[in-house]
C-alpha positions as CSV (number, residue, x, y, z in Angstrom):
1,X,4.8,13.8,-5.9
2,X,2.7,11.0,-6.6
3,X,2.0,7.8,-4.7
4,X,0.1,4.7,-5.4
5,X,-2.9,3.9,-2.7
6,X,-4.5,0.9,-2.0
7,X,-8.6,1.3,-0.5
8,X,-10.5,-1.5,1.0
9,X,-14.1,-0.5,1.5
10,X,-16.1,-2.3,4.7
11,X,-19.1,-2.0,6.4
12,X,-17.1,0.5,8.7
13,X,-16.3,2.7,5.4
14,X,-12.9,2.9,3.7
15,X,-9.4,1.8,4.8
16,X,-6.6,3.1,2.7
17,X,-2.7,2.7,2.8
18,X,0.0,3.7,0.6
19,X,2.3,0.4,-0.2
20,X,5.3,2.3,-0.7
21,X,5.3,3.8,2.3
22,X,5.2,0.8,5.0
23,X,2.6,1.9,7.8
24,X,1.2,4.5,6.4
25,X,-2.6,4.1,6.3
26,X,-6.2,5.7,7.4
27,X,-9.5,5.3,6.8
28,X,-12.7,7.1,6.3
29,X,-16.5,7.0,5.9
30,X,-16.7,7.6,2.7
31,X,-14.3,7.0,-0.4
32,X,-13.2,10.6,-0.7
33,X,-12.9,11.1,3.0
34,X,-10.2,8.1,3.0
35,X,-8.6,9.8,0.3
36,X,-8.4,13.0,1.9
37,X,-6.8,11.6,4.8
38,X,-3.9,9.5,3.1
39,X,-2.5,13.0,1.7
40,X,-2.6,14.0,5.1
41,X,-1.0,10.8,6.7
42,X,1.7,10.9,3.3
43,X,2.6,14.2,4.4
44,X,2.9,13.4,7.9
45,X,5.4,10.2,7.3
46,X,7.2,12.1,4.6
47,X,7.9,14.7,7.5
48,X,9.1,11.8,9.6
49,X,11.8,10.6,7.6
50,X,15.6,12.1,6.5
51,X,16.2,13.4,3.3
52,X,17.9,9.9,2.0
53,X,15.3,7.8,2.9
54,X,12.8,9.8,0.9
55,X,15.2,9.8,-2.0
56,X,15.0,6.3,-1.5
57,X,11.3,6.5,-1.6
58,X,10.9,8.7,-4.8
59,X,13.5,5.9,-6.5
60,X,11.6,2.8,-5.8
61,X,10.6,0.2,-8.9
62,X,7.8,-1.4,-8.9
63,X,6.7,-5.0,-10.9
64,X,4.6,-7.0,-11.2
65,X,5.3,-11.3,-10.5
66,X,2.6,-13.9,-11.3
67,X,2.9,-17.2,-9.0
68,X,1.1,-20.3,-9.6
């Protein structure tokens, strides 16, 4: 499965989350490193959680909304 990551570089490196997944972030010193360890913190959330709440999580919808 596929998620949707968010990165955030700094003068510390990267930070990286996953907005689906509410807590589930890392970091890293480089851009690939971050990457590397968001598959590792996905996998490690998606272990933490019953089998409805991650059918919850592959059936999300996501928009966009534009306020002024």
């Amino acid at each position: 499965m596929k998620y949707e990551v968010k990165l955030l570089k700094s003068e510390e490196g990267y930070a990286v989350w996953c907005p689906d997944l509410v807590g589930c972030h890392s970091q890293g010193n480089t851009r690939e490193e971050a990457l590397e360890n968001i598959k590792d913190a996905i996998a490690l959330y998606l272990e933490s959680v019953d089998d409805e709440e991650k059918e919850a999580i592959r059936n999300l919808e996501t928009s966009l909304v534009e306020v002024e």
